[in-house]
C-alpha positions in Angstrom: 134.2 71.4 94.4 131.4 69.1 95.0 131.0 70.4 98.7 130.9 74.1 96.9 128.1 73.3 94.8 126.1 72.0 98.0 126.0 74.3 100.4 125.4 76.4 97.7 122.1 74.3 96.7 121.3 74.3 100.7 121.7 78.5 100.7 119.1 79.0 97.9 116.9 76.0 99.9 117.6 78.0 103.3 116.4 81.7 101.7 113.5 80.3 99.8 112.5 78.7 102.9 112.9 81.7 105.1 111.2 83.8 102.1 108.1 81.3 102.8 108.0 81.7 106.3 108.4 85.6 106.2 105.7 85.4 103.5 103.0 83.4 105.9 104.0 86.0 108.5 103.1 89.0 106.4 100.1 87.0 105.3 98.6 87.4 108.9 99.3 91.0 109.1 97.6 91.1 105.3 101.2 93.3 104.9 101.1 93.3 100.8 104.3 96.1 100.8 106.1 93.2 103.0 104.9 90.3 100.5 106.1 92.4 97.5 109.3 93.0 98.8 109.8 88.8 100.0 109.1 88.5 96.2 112.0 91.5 94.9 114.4 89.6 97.0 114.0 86.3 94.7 115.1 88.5 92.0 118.7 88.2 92.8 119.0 84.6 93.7 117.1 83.6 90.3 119.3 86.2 88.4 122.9 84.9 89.4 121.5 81.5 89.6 118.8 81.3 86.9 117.1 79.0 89.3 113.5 77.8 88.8 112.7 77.3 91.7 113.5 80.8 93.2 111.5 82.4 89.9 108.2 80.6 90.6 108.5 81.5 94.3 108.7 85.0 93.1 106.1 84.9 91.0 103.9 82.9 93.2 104.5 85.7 96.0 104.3 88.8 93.5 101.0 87.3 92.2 99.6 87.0 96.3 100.6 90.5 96.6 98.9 91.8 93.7 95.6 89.8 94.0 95.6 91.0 98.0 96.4 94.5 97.1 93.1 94.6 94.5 90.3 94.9 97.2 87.4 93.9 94.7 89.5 90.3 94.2 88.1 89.1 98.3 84.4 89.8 97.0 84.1 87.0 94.4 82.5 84.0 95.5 85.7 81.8 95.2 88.5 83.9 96.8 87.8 82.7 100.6 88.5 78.9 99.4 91.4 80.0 96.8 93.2 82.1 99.3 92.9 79.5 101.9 94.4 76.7 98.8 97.5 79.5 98.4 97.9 79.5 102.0 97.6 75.8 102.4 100.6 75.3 99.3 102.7 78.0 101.2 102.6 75.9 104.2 102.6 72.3 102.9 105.6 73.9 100.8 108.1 75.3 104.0 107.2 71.1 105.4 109.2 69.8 102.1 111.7 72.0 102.3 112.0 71.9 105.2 112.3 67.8 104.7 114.2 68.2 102.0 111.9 67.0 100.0 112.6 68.6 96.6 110.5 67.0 94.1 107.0 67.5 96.3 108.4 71.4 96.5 108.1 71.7 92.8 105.2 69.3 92.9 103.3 72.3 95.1 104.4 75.1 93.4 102.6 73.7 90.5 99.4 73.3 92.5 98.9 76.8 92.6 98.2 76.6 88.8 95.4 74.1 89.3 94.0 75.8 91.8 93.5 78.8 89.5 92.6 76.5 86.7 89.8 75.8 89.3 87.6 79.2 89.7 85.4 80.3 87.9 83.9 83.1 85.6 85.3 87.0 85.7 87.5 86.0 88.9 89.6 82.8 86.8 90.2 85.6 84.1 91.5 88.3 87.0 93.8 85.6 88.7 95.3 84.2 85.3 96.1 87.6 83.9 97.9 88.6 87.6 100.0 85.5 87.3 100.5 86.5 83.7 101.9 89.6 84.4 103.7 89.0 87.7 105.8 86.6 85.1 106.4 89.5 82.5 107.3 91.6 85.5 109.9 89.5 87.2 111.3 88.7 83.8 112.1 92.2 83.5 113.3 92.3 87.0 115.7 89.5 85.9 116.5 91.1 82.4 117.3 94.1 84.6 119.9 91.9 86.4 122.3 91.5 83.4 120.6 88.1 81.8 120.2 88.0 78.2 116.3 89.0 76.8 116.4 85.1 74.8 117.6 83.4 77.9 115.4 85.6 80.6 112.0 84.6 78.4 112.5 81.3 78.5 113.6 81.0 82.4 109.9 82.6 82.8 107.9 80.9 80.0 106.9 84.0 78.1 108.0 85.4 75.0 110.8 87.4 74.2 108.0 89.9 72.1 106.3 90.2 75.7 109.5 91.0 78.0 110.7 93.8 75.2 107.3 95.5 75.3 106.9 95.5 79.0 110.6 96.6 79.2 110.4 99.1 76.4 107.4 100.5 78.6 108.7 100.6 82.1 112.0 102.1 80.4 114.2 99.1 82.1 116.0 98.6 78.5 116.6 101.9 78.2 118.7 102.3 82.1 122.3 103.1 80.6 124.5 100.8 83.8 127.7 102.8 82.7 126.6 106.0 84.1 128.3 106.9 87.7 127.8 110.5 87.9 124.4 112.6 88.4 123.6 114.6 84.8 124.2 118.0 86.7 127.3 117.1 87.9 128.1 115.6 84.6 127.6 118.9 83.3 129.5 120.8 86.0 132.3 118.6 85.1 132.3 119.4 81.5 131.5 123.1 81.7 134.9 123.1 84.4 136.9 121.8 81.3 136.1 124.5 78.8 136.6 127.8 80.7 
């Protein structure tokens, strides 16, 4: 049992490590769709898992690719020397996993958080509210997985108030997982049984 629960523990360190590395790859190509998706694929690990560490790499990611994909973000005076901090945590982040160095991991995960706490003005407001929401969205990413409203809001550290109304908007807690057949041929189907 105990050699079960280790390599599972050394799977979720290998993806989140290769996760990293794709993300500093798509980071040179400035390849936002490519970052989103690195983040989407978290999703699944954090949802069977409910691993931390897997959610604040998605957020962390989700956040990059929605502060890269908003153009006016690169023209504030502090975005050279924060992007080049994010890059910096991304890489010093793949050298303790790649150690096994768990606790400095988490240790530079939080770093990011700093750094934001950091800027300045109109741009500290922008970055806080994208982290904000890219921890709303991947709650509802994770709700959307199966895991319970109550228990998804606290994995991410929002409230349960937040999660409903983003998922209320975006329709997720209205997807009905029990339907297998396209509505027309739903129809066709029941139409065939009363002729």
């Amino acid at each position: 049992m105990k050699k079960e629960e280790k390599s599972e523990e050394i799977h979720e360190k290998e993806n989140l490590l290769w996760i990293l590395k794709e993300t500093k790859k798509a980071l040179k190509k400035q390849d936002v769709v490519k970052i989103k998706e690195l983040s989407n694929r978290t999703v699944h690990s954090a949802s069977t898992s409910q691993d931390v560490d897997s959610i604040s790499i998605a957020i962390l990611i989700y956040s990059l690719s929605k502060i890269l994909e908003r153009k006016k973000y690169t023209s504030y005076d502090d975005f050279p020397s924060f992007y080049k901090s994010y890059v910096f945590v991304i890489d010093k982040s793949i050298r303790d996993l790649e150690r096994n160095n768990v606790e400095n991991f988490r240790r530079d995960i939080g770093k990011i958080r700093k750094i934001t706490n950091n800027l300045s003005g109109n741009f500290k407001k922008y970055i806080k509210d994208v982290f904000r929401k890219a921890q709303i969205n991947k709650a509802s990413r994770i709700y959307e997985h199966g895991i319970s409203m109550e228990q998804t809001a606290k994995l991410l550290g929002i409230t349960i108030w937040e999660l409903a109304e983003y998922a209320g908007q975006t329709g997720i807690s209205d997807v009905n997982l029990t339907n297998t057949l396209p509505i027309k041929k739903r129809i066709k189907t029941i139409e065939d049984m009363f002729k």
